[in-house]
C-alpha positions as CSV (number, residue, x, y, z in Angstrom):
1,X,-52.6,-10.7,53.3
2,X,-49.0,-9.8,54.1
3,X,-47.7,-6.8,52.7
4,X,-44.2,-7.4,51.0
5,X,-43.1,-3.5,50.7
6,X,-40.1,-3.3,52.9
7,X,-40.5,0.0,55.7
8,X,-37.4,1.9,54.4
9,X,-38.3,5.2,56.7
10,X,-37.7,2.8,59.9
11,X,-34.9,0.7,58.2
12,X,-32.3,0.2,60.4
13,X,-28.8,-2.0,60.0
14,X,-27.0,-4.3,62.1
15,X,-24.0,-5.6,61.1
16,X,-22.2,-7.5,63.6
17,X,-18.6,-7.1,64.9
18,X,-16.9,-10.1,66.3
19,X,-14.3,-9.5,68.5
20,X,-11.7,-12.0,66.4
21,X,-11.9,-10.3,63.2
22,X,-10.7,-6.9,64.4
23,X,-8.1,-7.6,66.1
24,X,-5.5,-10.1,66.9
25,X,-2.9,-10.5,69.0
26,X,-2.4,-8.1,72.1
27,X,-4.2,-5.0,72.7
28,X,-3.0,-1.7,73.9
29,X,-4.9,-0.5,77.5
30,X,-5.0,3.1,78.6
31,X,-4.8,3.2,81.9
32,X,-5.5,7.2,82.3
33,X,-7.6,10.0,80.2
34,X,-4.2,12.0,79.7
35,X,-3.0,8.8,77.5
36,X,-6.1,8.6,75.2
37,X,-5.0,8.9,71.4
38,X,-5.8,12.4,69.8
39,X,-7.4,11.6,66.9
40,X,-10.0,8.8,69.4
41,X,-13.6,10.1,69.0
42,X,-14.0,12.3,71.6
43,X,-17.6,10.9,72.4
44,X,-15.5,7.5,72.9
45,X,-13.0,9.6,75.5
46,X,-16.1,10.7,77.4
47,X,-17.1,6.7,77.5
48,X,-13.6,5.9,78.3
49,X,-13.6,8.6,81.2
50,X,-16.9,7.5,82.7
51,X,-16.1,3.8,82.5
52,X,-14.8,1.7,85.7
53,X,-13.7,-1.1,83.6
54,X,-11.4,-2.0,81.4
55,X,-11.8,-2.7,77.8
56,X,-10.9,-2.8,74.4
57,X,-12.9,0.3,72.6
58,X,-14.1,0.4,69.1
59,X,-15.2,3.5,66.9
60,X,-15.9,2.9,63.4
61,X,-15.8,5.5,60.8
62,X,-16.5,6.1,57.0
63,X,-13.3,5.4,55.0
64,X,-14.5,8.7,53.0
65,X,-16.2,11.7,53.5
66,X,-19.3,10.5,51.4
67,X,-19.3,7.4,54.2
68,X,-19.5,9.2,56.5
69,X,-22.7,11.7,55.6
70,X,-24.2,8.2,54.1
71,X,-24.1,5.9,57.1
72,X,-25.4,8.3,59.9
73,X,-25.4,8.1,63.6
74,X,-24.1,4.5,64.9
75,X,-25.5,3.0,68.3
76,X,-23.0,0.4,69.6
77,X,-25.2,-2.5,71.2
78,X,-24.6,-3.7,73.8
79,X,-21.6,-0.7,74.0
80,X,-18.5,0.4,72.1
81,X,-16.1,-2.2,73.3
82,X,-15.1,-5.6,74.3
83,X,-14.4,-6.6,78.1
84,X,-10.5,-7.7,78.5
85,X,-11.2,-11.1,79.6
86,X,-11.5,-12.2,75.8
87,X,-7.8,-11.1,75.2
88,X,-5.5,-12.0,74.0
89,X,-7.8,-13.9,71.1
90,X,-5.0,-17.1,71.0
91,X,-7.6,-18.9,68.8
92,X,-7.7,-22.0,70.9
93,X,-11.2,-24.2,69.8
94,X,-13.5,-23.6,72.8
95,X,-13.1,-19.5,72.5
96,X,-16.5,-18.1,72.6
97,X,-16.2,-14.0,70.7
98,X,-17.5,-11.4,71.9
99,X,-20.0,-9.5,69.7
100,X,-20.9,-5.9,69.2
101,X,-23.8,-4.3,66.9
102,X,-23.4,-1.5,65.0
103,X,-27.0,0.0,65.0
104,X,-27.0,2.5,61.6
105,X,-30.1,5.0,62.5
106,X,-30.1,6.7,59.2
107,X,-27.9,4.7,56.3
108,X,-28.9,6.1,53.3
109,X,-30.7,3.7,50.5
110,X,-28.8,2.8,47.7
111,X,-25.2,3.6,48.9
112,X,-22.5,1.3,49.6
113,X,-20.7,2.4,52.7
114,X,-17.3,1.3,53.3
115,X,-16.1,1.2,57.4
């Protein structure tokens, strides 16, 4: 017999980011730490500072506070950014994009989380 109930304590959400739908057109790279935006994550500055190759970086965020204390920790699979080979995205038909996870470890049940 197979047991329908759905494991909400280890629930865990994986939306998928593809590289196309956030951002078009050219990106902006920050070639040293003292250039990093001040309101960037600063657990995405420490990536940034400890990486040895370029890429586009992605944080994502609540839109509210209530979001925010809803959605919990996110885990960025395989990482928090896109390698630049796949820019500029110029839309051309054999383009293959780049995909990132968003790993939610504690999303709260029964609340719609805007990000």
């Amino acid at each position: 017999m197979i047991d329908e109930k759905p494991d909400l304590k280890n629930f865990q959400l994986l939306p998928f980011t593809p590289e196309n739908s956030v951002m078009k057109g050219v990106p902006i790279f920050y070639t040293q730490a003292s250039q990093l935006p001040s309101d960037m994550p600063d657990w995405l500055k420490q990536v940034i500072r400890k990486s040895d190759k370029p890429h586009v970086w992605l944080s994502c965020n609540g839109t509210s506070f209530e979001d925010i204390l809803h959605m919990g920790e996110i885990e960025y699979l395989p990482g928090p950014g896109f390698p630049v080979q796949y820019f500029p995205y110029d839309g051309h038909p054999d383009y293959l994009s780049p995909m990132v996870a968003l790993k939610f470890s504690r999303p709260a049940v029964c609340y719609f989380c805007t990000i």
